[in-house]
Short mmCIF file of the C-alpha atoms (twelve columns), coordinates in Angstrom:
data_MODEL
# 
_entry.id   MODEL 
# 
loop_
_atom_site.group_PDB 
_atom_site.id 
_atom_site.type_symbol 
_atom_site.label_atom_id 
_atom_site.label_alt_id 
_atom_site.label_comp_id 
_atom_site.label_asym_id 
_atom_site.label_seq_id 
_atom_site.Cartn_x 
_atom_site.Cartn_y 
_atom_site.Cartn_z 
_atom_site.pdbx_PDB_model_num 
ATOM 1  C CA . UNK A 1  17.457  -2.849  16.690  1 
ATOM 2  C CA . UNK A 2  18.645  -3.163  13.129  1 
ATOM 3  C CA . UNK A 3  20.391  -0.424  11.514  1 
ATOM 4  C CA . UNK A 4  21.536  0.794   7.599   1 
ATOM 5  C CA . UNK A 5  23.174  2.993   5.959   1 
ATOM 6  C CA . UNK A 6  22.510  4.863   2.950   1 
ATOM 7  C CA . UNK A 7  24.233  5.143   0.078   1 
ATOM 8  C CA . UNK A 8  25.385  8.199   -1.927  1 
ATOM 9  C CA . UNK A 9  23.040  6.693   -4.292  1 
ATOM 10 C CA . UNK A 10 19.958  6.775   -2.154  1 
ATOM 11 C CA . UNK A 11 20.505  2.786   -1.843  1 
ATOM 12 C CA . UNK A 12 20.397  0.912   1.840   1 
ATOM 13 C CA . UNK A 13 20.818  -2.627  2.245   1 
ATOM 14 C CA . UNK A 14 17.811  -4.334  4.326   1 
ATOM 15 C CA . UNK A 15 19.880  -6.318  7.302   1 
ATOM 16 C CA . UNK A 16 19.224  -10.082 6.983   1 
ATOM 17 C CA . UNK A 17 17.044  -10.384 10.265  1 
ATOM 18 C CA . UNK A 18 14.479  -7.819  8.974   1 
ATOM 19 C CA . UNK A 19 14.855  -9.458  5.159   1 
ATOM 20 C CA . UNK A 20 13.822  -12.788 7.472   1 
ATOM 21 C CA . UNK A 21 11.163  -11.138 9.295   1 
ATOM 22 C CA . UNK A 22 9.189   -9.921  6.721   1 
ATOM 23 C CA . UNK A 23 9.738   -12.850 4.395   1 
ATOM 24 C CA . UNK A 24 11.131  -10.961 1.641   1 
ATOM 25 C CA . UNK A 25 14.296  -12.174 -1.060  1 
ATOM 26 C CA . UNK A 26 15.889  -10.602 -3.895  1 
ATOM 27 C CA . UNK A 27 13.673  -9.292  -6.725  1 
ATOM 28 C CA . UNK A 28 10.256  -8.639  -4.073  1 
ATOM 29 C CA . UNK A 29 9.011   -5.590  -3.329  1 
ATOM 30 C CA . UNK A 30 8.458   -3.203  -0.159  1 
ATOM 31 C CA . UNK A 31 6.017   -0.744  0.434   1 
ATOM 32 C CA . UNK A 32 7.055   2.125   2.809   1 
ATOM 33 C CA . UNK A 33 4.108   3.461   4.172   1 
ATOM 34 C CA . UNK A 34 4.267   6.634   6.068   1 
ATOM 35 C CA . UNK A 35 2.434   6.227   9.694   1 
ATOM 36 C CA . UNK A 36 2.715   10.072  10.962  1 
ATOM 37 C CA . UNK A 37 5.362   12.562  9.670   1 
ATOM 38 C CA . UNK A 38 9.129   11.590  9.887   1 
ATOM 39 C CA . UNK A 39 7.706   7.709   10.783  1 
ATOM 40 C CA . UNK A 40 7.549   4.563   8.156   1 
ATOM 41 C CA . UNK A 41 6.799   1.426   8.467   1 
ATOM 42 C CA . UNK A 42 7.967   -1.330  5.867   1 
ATOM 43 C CA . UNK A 43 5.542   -3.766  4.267   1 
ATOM 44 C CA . UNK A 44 6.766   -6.795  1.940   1 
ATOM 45 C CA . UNK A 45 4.020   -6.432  -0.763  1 
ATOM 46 C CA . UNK A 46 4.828   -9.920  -1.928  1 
ATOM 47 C CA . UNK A 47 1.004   -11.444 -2.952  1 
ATOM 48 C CA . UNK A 48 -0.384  -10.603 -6.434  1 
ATOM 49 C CA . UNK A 49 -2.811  -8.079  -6.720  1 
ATOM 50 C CA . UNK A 50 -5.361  -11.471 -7.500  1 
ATOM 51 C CA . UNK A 51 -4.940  -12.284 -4.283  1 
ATOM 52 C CA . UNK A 52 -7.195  -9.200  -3.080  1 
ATOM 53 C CA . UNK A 53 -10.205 -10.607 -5.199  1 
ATOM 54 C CA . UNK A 54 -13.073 -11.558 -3.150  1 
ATOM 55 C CA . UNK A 55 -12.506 -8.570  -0.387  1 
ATOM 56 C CA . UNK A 56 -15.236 -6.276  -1.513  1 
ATOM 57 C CA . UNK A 57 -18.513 -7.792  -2.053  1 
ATOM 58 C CA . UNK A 58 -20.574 -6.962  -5.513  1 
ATOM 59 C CA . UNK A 59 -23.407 -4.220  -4.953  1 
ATOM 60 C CA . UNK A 60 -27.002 -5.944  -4.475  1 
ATOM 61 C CA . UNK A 61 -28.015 -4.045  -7.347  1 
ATOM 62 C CA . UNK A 62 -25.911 -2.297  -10.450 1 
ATOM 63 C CA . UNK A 63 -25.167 1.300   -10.197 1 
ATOM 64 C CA . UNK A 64 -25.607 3.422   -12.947 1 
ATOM 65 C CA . UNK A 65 -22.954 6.022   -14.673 1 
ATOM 66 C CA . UNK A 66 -25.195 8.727   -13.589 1 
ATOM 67 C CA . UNK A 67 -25.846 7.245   -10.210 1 
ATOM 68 C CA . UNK A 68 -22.142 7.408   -9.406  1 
ATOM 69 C CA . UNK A 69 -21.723 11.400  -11.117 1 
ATOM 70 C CA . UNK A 70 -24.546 12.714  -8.732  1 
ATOM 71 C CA . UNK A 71 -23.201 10.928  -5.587  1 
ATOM 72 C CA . UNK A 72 -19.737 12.106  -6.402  1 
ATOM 73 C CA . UNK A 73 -20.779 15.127  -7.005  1 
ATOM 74 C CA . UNK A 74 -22.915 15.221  -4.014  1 
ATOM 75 C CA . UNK A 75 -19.922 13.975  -1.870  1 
ATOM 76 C CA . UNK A 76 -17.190 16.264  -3.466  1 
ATOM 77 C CA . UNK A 77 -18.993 19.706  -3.005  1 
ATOM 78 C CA . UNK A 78 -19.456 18.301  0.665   1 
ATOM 79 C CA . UNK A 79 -15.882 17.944  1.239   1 
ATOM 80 C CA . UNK A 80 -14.851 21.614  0.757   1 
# 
């Protein structure tokens, strides 16, 4: 297991194995995304945000402004 050690800054340097791991270098970013309280996982968000084009399919047909207010609406005075 790797350890750090914060700084009085709030700082920590990433050990070299983990840096490897993840495929990260100077200047790229990590994500630290919380997986149940006190618990984090660390995710190299190193692609572009182009690369997520092509995930989510268009609709068959267009929605409409209004379409989208009554459904939200719909679905919001559901959830409380």
């Amino acid at each position: 297991m790797s350890t750090a050690t914060i700084t009085s800054k709030g700082q920590i340097t990433i050990p070299a194995v983990v840096r490897v791991a993840l495929g990260v270098e100077a200047g790229d970013r990590i994500e630290f995304v919380q997986v149940e309280p006190g618990r984090f996982e660390l995710v190299a968000s190193t692609q572009p945000v182009s690369a997520l084009k092509g995930l989510v399919r268009k609709p068959a047909s267009p929605v409409t402004i209004e379409e989208m207010g009554q459904t939200i609406a719909t679905h919001g005075a559901k959830a409380r």
